[in-house]
N, C-alpha and C positions, 0 to 999 in steps of 0.2 A: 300530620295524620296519625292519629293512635287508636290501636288496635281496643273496643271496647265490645263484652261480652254481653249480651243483652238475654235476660233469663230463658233458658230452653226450653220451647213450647211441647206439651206430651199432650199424646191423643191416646184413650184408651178405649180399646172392643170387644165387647162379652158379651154373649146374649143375657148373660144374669148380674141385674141389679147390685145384688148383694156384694159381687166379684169387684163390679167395675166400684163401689161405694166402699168395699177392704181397699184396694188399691190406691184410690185417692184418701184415705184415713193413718193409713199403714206409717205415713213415716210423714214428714215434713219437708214437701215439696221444696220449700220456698225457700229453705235451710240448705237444700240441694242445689240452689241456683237454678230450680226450673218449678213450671206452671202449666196446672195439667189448665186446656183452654177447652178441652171438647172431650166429648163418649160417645159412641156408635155399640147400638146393640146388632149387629149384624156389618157383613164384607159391603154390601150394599151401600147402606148409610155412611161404613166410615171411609170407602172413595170419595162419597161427596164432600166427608167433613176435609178431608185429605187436599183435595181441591181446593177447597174453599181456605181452608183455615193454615195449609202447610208447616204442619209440625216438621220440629228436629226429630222429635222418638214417638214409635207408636207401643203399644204394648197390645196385642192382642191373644185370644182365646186360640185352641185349635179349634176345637168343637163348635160349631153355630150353624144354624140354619141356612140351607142353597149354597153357601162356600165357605168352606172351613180356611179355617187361620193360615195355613201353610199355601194356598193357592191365592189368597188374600197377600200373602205375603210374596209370593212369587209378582201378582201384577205391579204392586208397591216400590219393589227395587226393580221393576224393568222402566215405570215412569219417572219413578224418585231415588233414582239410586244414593242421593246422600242420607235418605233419612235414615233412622238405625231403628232398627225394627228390633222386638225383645216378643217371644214366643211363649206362652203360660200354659203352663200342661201337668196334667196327673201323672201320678206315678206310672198307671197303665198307657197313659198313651205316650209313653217318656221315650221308646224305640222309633213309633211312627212323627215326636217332635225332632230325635238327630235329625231327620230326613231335612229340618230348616237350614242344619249348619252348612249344608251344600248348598243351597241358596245365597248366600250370602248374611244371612241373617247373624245382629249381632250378640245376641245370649238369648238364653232362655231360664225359665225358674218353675221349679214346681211348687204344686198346691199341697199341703194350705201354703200360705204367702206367710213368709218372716220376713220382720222389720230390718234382719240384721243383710240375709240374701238380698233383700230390694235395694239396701242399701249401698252394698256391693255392687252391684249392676246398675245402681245408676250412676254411684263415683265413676264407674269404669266408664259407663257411654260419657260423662260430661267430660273425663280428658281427652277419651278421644276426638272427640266434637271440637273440645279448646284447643287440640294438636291439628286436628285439620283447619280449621281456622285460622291458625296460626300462620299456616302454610299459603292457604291463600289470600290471607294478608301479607305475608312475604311478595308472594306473589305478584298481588295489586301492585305493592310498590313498586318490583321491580319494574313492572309496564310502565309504572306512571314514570321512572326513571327512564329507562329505554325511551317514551315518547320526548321527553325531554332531552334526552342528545339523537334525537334521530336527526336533525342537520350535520351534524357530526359523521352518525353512522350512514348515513346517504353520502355524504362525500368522501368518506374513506371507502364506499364499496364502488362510486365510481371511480378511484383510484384504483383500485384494484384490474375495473374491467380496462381502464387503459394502460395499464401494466403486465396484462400476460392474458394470451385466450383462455376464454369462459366457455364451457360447454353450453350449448344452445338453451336445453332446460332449465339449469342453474342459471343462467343468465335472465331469461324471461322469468323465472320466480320469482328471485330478488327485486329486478325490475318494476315487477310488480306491486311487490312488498314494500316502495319506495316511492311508489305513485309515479315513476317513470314510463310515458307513453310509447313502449314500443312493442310493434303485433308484426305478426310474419306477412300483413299486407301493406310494409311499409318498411322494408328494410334497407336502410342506409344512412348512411353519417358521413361529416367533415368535422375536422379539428381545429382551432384557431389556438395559439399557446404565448403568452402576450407575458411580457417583461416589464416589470414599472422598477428603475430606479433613480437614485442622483443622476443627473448629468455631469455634476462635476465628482472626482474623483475623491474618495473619504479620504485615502490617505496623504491629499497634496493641500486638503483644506477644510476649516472645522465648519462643523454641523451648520452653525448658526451665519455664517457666510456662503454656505450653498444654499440655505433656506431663510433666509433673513427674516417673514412674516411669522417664521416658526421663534426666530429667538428675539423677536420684539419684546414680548412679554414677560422673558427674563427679569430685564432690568427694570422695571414696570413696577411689578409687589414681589411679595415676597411668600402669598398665600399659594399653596399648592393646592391646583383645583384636580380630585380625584379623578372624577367623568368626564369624556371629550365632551364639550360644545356642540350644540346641534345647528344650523343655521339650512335651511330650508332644506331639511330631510336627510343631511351630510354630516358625519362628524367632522368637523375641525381639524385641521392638524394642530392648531394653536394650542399650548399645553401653560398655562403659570408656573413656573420653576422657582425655585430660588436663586439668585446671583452666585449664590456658592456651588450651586449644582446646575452644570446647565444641561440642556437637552440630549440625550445621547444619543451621537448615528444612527443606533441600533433602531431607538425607539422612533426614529425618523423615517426609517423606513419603513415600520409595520406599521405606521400610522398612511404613509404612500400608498401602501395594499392594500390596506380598509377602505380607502378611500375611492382609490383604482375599482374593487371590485365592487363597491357601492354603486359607482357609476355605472360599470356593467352591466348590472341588476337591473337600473334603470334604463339603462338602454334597451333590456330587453323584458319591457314590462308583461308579468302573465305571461309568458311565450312558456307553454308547458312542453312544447317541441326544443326547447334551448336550453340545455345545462348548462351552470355556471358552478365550478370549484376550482379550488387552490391547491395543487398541485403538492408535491412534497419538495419541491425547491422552490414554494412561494410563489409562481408563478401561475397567473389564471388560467384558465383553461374552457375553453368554451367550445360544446359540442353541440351542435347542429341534429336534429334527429329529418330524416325524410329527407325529400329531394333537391339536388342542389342547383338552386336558383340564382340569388345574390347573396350569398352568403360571404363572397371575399371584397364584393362592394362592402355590404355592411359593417363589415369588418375594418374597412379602413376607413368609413365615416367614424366607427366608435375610438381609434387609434388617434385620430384627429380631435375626436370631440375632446378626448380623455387627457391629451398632451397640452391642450386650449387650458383645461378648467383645473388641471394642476398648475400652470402656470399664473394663472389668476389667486391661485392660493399661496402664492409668494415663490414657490418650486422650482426652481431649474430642474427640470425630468425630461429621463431617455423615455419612450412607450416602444417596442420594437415588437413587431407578433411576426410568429411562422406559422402558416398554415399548412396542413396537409390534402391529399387528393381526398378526393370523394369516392368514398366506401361501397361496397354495395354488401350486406351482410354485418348484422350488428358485434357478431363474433371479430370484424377485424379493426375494432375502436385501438387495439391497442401497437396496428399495421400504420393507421393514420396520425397517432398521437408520437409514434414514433419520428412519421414525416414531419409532421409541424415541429418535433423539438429540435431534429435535423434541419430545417428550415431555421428554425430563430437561433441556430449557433451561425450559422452563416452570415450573420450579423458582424463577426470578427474581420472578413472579409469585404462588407460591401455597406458597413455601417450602420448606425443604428437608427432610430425613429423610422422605420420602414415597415412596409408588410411585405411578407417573404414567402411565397409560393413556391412547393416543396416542385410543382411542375415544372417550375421556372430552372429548376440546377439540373432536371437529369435529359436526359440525349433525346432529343425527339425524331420522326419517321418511326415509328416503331420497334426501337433495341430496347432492348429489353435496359433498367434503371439499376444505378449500383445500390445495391442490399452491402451493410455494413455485418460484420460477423461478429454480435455484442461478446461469443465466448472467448477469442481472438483478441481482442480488444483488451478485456478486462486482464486477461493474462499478458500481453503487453504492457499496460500499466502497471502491472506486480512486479515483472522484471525491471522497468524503469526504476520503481521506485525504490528497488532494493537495490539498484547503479548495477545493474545485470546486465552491461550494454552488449557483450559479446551475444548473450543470449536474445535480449531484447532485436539487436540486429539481422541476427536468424530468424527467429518470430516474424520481424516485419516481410525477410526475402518471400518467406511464405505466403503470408497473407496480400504480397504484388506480385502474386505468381502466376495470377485467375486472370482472365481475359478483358481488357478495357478498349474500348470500341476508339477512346479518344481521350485526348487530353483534360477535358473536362470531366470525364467519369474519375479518371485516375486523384485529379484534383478534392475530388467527393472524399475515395477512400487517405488521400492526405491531410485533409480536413479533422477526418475523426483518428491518425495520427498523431497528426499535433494537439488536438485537444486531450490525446489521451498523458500525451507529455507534460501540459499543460497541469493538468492533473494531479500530477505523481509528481511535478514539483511542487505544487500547492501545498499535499498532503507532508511533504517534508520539510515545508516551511523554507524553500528556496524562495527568493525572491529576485527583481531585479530584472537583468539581461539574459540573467544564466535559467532563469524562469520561463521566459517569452522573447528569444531574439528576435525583434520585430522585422528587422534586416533581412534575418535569416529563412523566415517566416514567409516574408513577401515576395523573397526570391521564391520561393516552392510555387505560390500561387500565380507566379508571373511570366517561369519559365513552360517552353512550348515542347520542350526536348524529352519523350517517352526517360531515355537512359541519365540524363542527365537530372530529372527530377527526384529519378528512385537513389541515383546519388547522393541529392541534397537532404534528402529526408531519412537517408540512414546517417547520416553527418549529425543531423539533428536529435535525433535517437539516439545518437552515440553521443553526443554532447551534454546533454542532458543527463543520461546515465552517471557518465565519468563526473558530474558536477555532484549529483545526488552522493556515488560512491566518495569521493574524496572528503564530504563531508561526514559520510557515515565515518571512515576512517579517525578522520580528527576526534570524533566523537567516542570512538572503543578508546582511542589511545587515551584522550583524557579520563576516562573511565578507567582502564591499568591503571595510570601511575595513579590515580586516587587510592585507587582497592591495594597496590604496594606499600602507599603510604600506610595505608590504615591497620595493615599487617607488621609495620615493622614496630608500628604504635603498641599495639594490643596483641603480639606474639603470645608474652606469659600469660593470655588467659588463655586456661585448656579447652576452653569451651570454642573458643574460635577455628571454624572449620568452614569449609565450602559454602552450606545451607545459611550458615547464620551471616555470611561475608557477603552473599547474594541478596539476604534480606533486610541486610541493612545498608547497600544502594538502589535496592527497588527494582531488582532483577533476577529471573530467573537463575536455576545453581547451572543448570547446561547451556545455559548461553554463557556466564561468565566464566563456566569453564575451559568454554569453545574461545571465549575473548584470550584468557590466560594461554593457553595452547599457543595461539595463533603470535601473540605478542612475544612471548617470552620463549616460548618452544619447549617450556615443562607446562605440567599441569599444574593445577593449584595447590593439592598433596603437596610435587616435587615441590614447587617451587617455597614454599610456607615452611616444608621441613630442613629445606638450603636455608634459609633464614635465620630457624631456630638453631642449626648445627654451627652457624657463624657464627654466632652471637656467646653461646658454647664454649667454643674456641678463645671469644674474647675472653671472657671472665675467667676462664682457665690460666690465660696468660697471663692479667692483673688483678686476680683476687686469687685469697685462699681460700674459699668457700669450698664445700663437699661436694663431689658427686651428684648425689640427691639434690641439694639445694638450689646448683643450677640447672636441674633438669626442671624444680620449682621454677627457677627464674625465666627459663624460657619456654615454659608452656609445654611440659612432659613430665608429668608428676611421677611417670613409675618408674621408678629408679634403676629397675631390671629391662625395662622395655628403652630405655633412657639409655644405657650402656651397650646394651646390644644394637641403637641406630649411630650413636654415636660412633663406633668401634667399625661397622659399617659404610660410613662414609668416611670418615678418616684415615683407616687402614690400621689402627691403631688403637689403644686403650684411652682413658682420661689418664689413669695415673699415666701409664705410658710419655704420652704426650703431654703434659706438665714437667715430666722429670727431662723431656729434649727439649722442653719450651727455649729461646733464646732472649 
């Protein structure tokens, strides 16, 4: 789409022939990229030509018969505010023509008419005209852009609604704005939040043997086909690779998801009551608008259908959905979306390919359900993962300190516990036992005993911690002796200090300052200039070199500042101590 300027149409109105006949004679419309297309001798006529013909510029008179220019010109921009109106006046009526520039009006010119003034005024209106134009050619585009990722931006803004309350207005606007059917005589939701992955585990076995239909075609050609395959309305997972490059996990899965959420689409053909998006951890999400009927049937028809027709595509696939309660108020999408992802972690517990009903975990007769405390939590996981276990261990006394009706509620908030540990070894790249003691784990959800539980899971908490910390430990230390090394390297260059020793291993100068402290029990300073004073001392004892030269040598070029640390830490002078050297 390009922005093309098509000549500017001009209307002009005088009651006098001769005026409107200088006007169009005057100069060379056509030279100006415009074209006068009409004349109106009178306010009268030139609304209708106005009407009729919609010019970009008008030029008319003050003076004419039943309405003069200036009220002509007032109705003009109250209908047509784009066109640009130019006002023609005598000298005498030049005070009563200001009266247009309040108006809106874009110039005016007096009589008699010079070629060089019209000229002026009409270069002026045609940039403005090509500037605003401009803009809403900008404009266009941006719409036509925006229309174009609006599946995009509809699924990132119902990310949003089920990620944090939406005040009620802003909600129904956007809603609106998204063609999402919801009106305040119909408020309510339920959540479904559904998991497509391997069944078999990435890291016990490759790609092409947990999906074998997927890496047929490997060894097959060697052509790489860009576009999935379409086979009755699905893409393909089947990809052409070449033999040297095969499939990778990665792309194994986001090809599971398209596919997954393809089927969900069709399952839920036109249902403009049913949202379907993908979540920020890839995971679908289907939201139910209006009352809730069969909505956890249908739910586990589509978990079945979906687990069948992966399977037939060569797939070993988990499909696991957690569903939440049903809502009453579209303000609390992000109360329910909570419970269904609380429901589909529960899946660590009681396995997977299931559908998980967030009613099914909490205490029924009426007690009130355990609410998890996401701020609690996340600074739990900060303390774990910096191996903060003393603190992390207080944090949790705290957070089991609030009332649990039963062993199962208690087991809820040990749930998001472990998953928070879970976690904060992931993020540190623990792996293993010291990651997930399954053992350890099953004891929590097994045992029946209030005291003995809150025992086991600060055990685990602490466990965890001390595994995170011992490895941060290893990790400073080998970090020291590198940064010792590299100093006893590069001592004699003067430039080597704190800022440039932090920037050349990829680390802040107050954390590695904090590291030197802690390791060595000087600072960086101290330690850097015990170094250079050593070293000092050698060359003192086996070379005759000057003063100066070893202050060169060891990275203290001034000679005066050089004797004075020297003498300092020694107790004594250079010559001094050279003449008792042994």
């Amino acid at each position: 789409m390009e922005l093309t300027v098509e000549p500017l149409k001009v209307l002009i109105v005088d009651d006098e022939y001769l005026i409107r006949n200088l006007l169009r004679m005057r100069i060379d419309w056509k030279q100006q990229g415009m074209t006068i297309i009409g004349e109106a001798s009178d306010a009268e006529e030139a609304l209708n030509q106005v009407e009729l013909l919609r010019p970009d510029i008008v030029f008319t008179d003050i003076y004419m018969p039943k309405m003069d220019g200036i009220e002509l010109s007032g109705i003009l921009m109250e209908r047509y505010p784009n066109i640009k109106i130019v006002v023609v006046t005598g000298h005498d009526e030049f005070e009563y023509a200001r009266q247009s520039v309040k108006l809106g009006i874009s110039d005016f010119i007096l009589k008699p008419i010079r070629a060089s003034e019209l000229l002026q005024v009409t270069a002026k209106l045609r940039a403005a005209i090509e500037q605003e134009m401009g803009r809403e050619y900008e404009l266009m585009k941006l719409r036509e852009e925006m229309k174009q990722s609006l599946p995009y931006l509809r699924e990132r803004f119902v990310n949003q609604w089920l990620s944090d309350v939406m005040p009620e207005d802003e909600l129904q606007e956007k809603a609106r704005f998204f063609g999402i059917p919801i009106s305040s005589g119909e408020s309510g939701l339920r959540i479904a939040v559904m998991e497509v992955e391997l069944a078999v585990p990435q890291a016990k076995i490759a790609a092409s043997e947990a999906c074998p239909h997927l890496s047929e075609p490997y060894h097959q050609t060697h052509q790489v086909q860009r576009e999935p395959q379409q086979q009755h309305g699905q893409p393909q997972l089947s990809q052409p690779q070449t033999e040297a490059h095969p499939q990778p996990a990665e792309e194994i899965h986001i090809l599971l998801r398209m596919v997954g959420m393809k089927q969900v689409q069709a399952f839920y053909p036109q249902d403009s009551h049913t949202i379907i998006v993908m979540d920020s951890h890839n995971r679908i999400v289907v939201l139910s608008l209006g009352a809730d009927t069969e909505f956890a049937n249908q739910v586990q028809q589509l978990q079945e259908e979906l687990q069948h027709t992966l399977k037939l595509e060569g797939c070993e696939v988990d499909v696991t959905v957690g569903i939440g309660q049903w809502k009453s108020g579209w303000g609390k999408a992000c109360v329910g979306y909570r419970e269904a992802c609380r429901a589909l972690d529960y899946q660590a517990f009681v396995g997977k390919n299931q559908v998980i009903c967030f009613e099914d975990l909490v205490i029924e007769g009426g007690r009130r359900p355990y609410h998890s405390d996401a701020q609690l939590l996340q600074q739990l996981q900060f303390y774990v993962s910096v191996g903060a276990g003393e603190e992390a261990v207080l944090l949790l006394e705290r957070m089991l300190s609030v009332q649990f009706s039963d062993v199962s509620q208690f087991r809820m908030a040990a749930m998001d516990v472990v998953t928070e540990c879970q976690r904060a070894a992931i993020e540190q790249q623990i792996e293993g036992e010291h990651a997930l003691n399954k053992e350890a784990v099953a004891a929590i959800f097994t045992a029946d005993h209030l005291p003995e539980l809150k025992s086991m899971l600060e055990q685990h908490v602490r466990t965890v911690s001390d595994v995170i910390q011992a490895k941060r430990q290893t990790k400073e230390g080998n970090l020291i002796d590198r940064v010792i090394a590299y100093l006893e390297e590069n001592m004699g260059n003067a430039e080597v200090g704190l800022s440039s020793t932090a920037a050349a291993f990829y680390v802040s100068s107050g954390h590695l300052g904090r590291l030197m402290k802690k390791e060595t029990g000087q600072t960086f300073v101290e330690y850097l200039t015990q170094l250079r004073i050593k070293k000092a001392e050698m060359l003192l004892k086996q070379t005759d070199m000057k003063g100066y030269e070893i202050g060169e040598q060891v990275g203290i070029p001034d000679p005066h500042y050089f004797s004075v640390l020297f003498k300092k830490h020694i107790g004594r002078s250079m010559n001094e101590y050279r003449n008792v050297k042994t």
